[in-house]
N, C-alpha and C positions, 0 to 999 in steps of 0.2 A: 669607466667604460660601460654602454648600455647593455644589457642582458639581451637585448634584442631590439633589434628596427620596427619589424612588424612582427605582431602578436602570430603565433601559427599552433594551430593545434594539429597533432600528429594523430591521425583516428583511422581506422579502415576502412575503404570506398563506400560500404552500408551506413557507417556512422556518421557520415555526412550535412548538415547540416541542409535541406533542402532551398531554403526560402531566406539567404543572408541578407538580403539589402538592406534588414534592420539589425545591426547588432546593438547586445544590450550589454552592457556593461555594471556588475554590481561596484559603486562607491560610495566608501565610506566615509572621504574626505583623508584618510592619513597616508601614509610615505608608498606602503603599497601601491594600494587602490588609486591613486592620484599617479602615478608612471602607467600605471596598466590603462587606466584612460588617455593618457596626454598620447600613448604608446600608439593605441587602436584609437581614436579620432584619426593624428596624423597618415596611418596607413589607410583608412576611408577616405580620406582626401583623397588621395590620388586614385584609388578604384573604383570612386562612383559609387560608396556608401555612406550610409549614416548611422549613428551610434547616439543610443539614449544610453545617459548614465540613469543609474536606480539608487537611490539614497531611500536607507529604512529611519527612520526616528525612533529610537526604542521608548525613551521619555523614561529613559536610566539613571542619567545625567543630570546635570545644570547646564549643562553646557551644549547638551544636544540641540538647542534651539540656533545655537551659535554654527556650529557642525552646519546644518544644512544652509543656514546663511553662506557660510564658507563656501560650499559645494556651489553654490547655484553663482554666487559673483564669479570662480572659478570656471566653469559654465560658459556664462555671461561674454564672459570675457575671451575665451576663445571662438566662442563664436563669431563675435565680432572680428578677428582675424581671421576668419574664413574656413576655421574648420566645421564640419561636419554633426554638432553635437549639441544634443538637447538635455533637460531634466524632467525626469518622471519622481516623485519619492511617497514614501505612505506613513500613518504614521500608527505605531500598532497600540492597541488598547486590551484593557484587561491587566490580571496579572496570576504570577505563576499558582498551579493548583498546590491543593495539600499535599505535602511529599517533595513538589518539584520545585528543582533548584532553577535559579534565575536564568542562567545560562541555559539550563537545556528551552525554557521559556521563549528566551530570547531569540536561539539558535531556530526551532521551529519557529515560533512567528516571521523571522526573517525571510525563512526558505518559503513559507505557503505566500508571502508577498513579494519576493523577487517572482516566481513562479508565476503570479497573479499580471505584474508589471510586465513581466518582457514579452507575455501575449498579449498582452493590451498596448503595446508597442508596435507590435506585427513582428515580432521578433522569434526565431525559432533556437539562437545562439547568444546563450547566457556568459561572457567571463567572468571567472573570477581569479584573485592577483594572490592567491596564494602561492609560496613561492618552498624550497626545499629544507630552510629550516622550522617551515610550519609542518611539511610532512614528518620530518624524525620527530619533532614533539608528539604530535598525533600518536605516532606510533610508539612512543614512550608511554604516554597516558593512556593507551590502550593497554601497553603488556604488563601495566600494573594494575589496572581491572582485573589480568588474569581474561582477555580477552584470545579468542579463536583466530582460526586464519581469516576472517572475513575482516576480525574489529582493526589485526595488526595491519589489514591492507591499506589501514588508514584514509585518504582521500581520492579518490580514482582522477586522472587525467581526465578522463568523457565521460559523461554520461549522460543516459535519457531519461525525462521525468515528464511523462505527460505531454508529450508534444513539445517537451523543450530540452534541448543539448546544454547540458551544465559543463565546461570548460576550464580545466585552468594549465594556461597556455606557459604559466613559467614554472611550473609545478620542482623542475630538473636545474634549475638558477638559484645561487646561493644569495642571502641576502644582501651582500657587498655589493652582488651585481646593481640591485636596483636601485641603494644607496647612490652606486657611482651615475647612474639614469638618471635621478630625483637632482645633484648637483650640478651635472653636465648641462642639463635645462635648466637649470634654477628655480624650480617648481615649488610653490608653498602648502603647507598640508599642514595637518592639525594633530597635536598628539593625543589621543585619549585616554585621562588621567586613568583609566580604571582596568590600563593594562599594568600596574603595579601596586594595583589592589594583590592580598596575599589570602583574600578570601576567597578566589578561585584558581582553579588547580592548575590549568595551565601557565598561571601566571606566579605559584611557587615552584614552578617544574622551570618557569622562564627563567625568574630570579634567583634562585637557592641551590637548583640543580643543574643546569645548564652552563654555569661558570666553570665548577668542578669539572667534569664530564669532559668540557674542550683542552680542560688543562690535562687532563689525563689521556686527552685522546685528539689530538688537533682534526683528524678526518672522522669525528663522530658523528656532523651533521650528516654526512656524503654514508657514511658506514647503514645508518641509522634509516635513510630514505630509500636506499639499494636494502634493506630487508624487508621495507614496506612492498617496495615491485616483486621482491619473490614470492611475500605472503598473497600478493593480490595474483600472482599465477597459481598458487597452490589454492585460493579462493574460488579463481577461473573454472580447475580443472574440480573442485568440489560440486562446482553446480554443473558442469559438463555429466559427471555422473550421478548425481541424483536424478538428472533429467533424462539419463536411461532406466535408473531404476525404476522413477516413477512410471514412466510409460508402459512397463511390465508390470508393477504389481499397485499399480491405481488405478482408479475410475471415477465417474460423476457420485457412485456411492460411495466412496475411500477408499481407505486403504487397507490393504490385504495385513489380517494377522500374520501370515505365512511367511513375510520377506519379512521378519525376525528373526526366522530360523534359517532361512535362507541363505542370507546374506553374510558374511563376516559382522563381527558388531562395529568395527567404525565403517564399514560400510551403511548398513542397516542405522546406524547415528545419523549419518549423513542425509538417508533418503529423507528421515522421518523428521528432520528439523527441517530439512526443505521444505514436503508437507504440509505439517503445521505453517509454514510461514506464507507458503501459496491458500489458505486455507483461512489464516486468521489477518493477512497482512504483517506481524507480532512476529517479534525473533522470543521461540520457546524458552526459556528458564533452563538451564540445566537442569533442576535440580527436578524439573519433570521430565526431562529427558530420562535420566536415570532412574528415576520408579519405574514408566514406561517399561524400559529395558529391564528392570528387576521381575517386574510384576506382572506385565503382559503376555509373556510367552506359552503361557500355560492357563491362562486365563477364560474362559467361557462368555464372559459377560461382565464388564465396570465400565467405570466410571471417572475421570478424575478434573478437577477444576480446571480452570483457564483464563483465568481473567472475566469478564464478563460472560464468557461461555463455557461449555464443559465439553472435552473429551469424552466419547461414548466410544466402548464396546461393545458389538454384539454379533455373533452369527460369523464371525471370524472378521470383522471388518470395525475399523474406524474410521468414524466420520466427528465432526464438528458440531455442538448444537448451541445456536449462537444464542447469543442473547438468556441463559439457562440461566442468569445470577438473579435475575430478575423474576422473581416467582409469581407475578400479576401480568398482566397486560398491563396497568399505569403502571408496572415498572417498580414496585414498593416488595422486595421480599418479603416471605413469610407470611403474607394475608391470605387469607382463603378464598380462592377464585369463585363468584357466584355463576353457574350456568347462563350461557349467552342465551341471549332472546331468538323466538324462531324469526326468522327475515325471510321475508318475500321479496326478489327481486329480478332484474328484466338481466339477460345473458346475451340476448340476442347482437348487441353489437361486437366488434371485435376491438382490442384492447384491453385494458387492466382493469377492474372493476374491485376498488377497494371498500374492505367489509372491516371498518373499525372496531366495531363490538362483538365481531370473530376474530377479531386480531390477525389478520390477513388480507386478502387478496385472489380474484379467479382472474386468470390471462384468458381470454378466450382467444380462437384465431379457427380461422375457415381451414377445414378438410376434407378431404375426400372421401375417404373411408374412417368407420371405426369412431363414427363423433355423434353425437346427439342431434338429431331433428331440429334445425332453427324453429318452427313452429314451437317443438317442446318447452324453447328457454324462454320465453315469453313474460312467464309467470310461476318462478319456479322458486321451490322452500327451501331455506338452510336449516336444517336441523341438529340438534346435539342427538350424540348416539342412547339411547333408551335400553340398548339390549334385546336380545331374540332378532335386530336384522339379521336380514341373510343375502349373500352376495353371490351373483353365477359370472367366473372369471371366462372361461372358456364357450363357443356355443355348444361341442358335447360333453360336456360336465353337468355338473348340478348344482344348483343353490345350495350355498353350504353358510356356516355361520359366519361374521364377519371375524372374529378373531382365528377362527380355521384358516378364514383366506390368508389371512394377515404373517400370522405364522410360518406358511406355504411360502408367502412369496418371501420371506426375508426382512417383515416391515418394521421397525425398532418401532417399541412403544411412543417416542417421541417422534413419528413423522406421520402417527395415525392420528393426530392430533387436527383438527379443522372441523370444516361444519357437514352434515351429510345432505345432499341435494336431493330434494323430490320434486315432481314433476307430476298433475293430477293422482297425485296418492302412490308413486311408484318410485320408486329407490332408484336414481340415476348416473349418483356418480360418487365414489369414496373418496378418500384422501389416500392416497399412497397406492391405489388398485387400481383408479381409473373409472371408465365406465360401466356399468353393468351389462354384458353385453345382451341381454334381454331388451335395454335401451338402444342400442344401436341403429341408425337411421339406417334407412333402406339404401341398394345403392343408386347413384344418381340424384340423391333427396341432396337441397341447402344443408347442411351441417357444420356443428362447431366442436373442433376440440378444447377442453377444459382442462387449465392446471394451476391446483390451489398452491399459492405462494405462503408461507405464513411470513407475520412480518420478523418474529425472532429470527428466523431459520436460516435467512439469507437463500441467495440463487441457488447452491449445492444443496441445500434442503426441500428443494419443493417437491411436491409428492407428483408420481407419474403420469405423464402426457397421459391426457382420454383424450384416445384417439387411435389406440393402437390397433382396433378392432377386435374382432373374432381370431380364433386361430386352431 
């Protein structure tokens, strides 16, 4: 009996797929992926769609050369009976880094080239034929990582990834279903010997554990994929609240030391791996979660690693300083940075204006108040800091030192980091301060505001619009 006539994904009116006339469909060429295509071709026939399949070549195999021959006669051949369906496929190169297992290799390459293919399709709607006893495995080999409510929610029904809906429409159909699909058609498909390979985990969890398990439990698949939907609601409702919490105790400079004490601690868990995760793209480590939580709450001022970046304390707040592993500009730890050359150069257009041997970048962009004299940026110096500047933040204030200001306003050592701008022999614009308002254009004068980017730093670190004005 077929699992289904036509493929349907159940989603909320927002999740929508806007732009369907192209669906994409990822095949692999075996028992799945081969119904899930034959499935959705036929249902485009009669709606006045068309469906590209996506065949990846992983170049794993011997056989994979075989595989997409398969795919494409396969193809071929319904087209030619009038359905609706063409081939797109790529074939991925490289190989896994040091540390990383094949699979996770493979797994990402697939996904940044389905992603690649089904917008170069004109496709906004991705299937794929995973079906319910791939989700209890998932969710098995999750909760044996020792995996959270996120990892156990295993594979989500929909989702978006860059301007594309990832789907899988059979996700709640037991594998019999599509068995009975694949004979009821009489559909050919390829087996791929290297799903009884025993050197990947899925496939001694297929083999070794999966036999036991049904005997012990005939509804283990069904048991198994009903825990995955409650983790993915208990997932759901975890980021529904971090995303209050953040809103309250974050900002474009981080995050508040305070909502540690604040908050309950798996609440305060919770916000703080969101966080981090909006912050580095990276799902945090426990095992920094929990120093975090040990060590920060009474803390003044640290520090702690992060992959290519480090976790900074300071001034009650944490923020991200990316790029921190890297102790040069070429990116080589541990050498000793030689002071950057002075550079002269023109401000005046707007746009990005990248300073490689500052190791950053000035945005400039037109304002109205609070920015520097177009005439000024004409011909204007980057400077490394010398010592004895002095900086005037306010117009009734005073020139005071640059580490005075720095201090004052909140600046962590690492965002006072850039080149200092002068302009005919006058100090015009700091890193993290802004403008000097001594410099400030008159009002009515062309003007630009200025904001150094560095390149480690990322967008959350670039030092304060000049342009704020006087005050």
């Amino acid at each position: 009996m077929s699992p289904v006539t036509t493929p349907h994904v159940s989603t909320p009116h927002d999740s929508t797929p806007t732009s369907c006339r192209v669906i994409a469909v990822a095949a692999s060429g075996g028992r799945d992926s081969t119904a899930l295509l034959h499935a959705t071709a036929t249902a485009a026939h009669s709606l006045g769609l068309r469906v590209v399949a996506l065949h990846i070549h992983h170049g794993l195999s011997a056989q994979a050369d075989a595989w997409l021959a398969h795919v494409r006669r396969q193809v071929d051949e319904w087209a030619a009976q009038g359905l609706p369906v063409s081939l797109a496929h790529e074939r991925l190169t490289g190989t896994p880094r040091a540390g990383e297992s094949v699979e996770a290799w493979a797994r990402a390459g697939r996904h940044e080239a389905l992603q690649r293919l089904t917008l170069a399709a004109g496709a906004d709607l991705l299937l794929l034929a995973h079906h319910r006893r791939d989700q209890a495995e998932t969710f098995l080999l999750q909760a044996l990582r020792g995996a959270g409510a996120a990892g156990l929610a295993a594979m989500p029904r929909v989702q978006w990834r860059d301007g594309v809906c990832w789907a899988r429409p059979w996700l709640d159909h037991p594998r019999d279903a599509i068995e009975a699909y694949v004979t009821l058609h009489g559909l050919r498909y390829v087996d791929d010997d290297s799903n009884a390979d025993p050197r990947y985990a899925r496939n001694r969890l297929r083999v070794q554990l999966w036999p036991g398990l049904l005997a012990q439990s005939a509804g283990a698949e069904g048991a198994l994929a009903q825990a995955a939907e409650w983790a993915q609601q208990a997932a759901d409702l975890q980021r529904e609240v971090a995303e209050e919490d953040l809103a309250q105790w974050s900002d474009a400079a981080g995050l508040s030391q305070a909502m540690l004490s604040a908050l309950s601690p798996a609440r305060a868990t919770n916000a703080l791996r969101a966080w981090l995760h909006r912050e580095t793209g990276r799902v945090a480590p426990a095992t920094l979660i929990r120093r975090l939580l040990d060590e920060s709450p009474a803390a003044l001022a640290a520090r702690w690693p992060l992959g290519r970046d480090e976790l900074h304390l300071y001034r009650g707040r944490f923020f991200v300083h990316r790029g921190a592993a890297s102790a040069t500009r070429g990116g080589k730890a541990g050498a000793v940075m030689s002071p950057p050359p002075v550079v002269r150069v023109d401000l005046t257009r707007p746009g990005r204006h990248a300073l490689p041997e500052w190791g950053g970048a000035f945005d400039v962009e037109p304002v109205t108040t609070g920015g520097i004299a177009l005439s000024a940026l004409s011909n204007v110096e980057l400077r490394p800091r010398e010592g004895g500047e002095q900086f005037q933040a306010h117009a009734k204030g005073l020139p005071r030192a640059l580490k005075k200001c720095w201090q004052t306003a909140g600046i962590p050592a690492v965002q006072r980091e850039g080149p200092l701008l002068y302009g005919a022999g006058r100090l015009l614009f700091v890193p993290g301060l802004g403008v000097d308002v001594r410099a400030c254009a008159q009002a009515g004068e062309a003007q630009m505001g200025l904001r150094w980017a560095p390149a480690a730093c990322g967008s959350r670190m670039e030092s304060d619009v000049a342009g704020k004005g006087p005050s």
